[in-house]
C-alpha positions as CSV (number, residue, x, y, z in Angstrom):
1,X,-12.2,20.8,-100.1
2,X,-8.7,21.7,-99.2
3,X,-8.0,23.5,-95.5
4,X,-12.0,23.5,-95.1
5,X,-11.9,25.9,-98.3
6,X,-13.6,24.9,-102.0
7,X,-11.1,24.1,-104.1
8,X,-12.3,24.1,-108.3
9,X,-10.6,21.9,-110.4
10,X,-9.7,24.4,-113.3
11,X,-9.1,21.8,-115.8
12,X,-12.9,20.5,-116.0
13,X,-14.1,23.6,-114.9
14,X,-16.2,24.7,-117.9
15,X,-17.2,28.2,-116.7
16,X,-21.0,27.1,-116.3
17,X,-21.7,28.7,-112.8
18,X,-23.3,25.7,-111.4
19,X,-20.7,25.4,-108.4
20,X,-21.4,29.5,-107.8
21,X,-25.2,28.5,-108.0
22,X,-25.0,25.5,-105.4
23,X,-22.6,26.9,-102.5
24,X,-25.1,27.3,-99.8
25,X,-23.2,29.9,-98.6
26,X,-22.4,32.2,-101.6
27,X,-18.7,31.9,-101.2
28,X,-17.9,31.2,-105.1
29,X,-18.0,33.9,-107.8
30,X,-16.5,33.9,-111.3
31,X,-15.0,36.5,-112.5
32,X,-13.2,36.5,-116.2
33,X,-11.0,39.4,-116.6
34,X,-9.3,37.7,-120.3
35,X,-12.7,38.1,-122.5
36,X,-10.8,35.8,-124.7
37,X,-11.2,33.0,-122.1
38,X,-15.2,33.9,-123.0
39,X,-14.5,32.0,-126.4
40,X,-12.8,28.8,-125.0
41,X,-15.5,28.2,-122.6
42,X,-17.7,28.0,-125.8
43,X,-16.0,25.5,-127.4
44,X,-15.5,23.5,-124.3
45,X,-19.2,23.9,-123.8
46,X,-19.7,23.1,-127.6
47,X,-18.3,19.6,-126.9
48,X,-21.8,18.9,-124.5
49,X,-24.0,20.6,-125.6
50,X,-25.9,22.6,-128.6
51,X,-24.8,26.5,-128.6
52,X,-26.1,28.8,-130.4
């Protein structure tokens, strides 16, 4: 939290939704707008889990 406002760190953020999921107050959305950003959260994913 930074001035009582969620703050994600973008550097671990690996586009999962999670953080959108558990704000009790729906206040985070993602939207990606480069669709090539689409293909390095699935490598960054790749690196804990199994995607296929």
């Amino acid at each position: 939290m930074i001035d009582n406002k969620a703050v994600v760190n973008q550097d671990s953020c690996l586009g999962c939704g999670r953080c959108m999921e558990a704000c009790p107050n729906e206040g985070i959305t993602i939207t990606i707008t480069d669709l090539s950003y689409i293909d390095k959260l699935i490598k960054d994913l790749e690196a804990h889990i199994e995607v296929s």
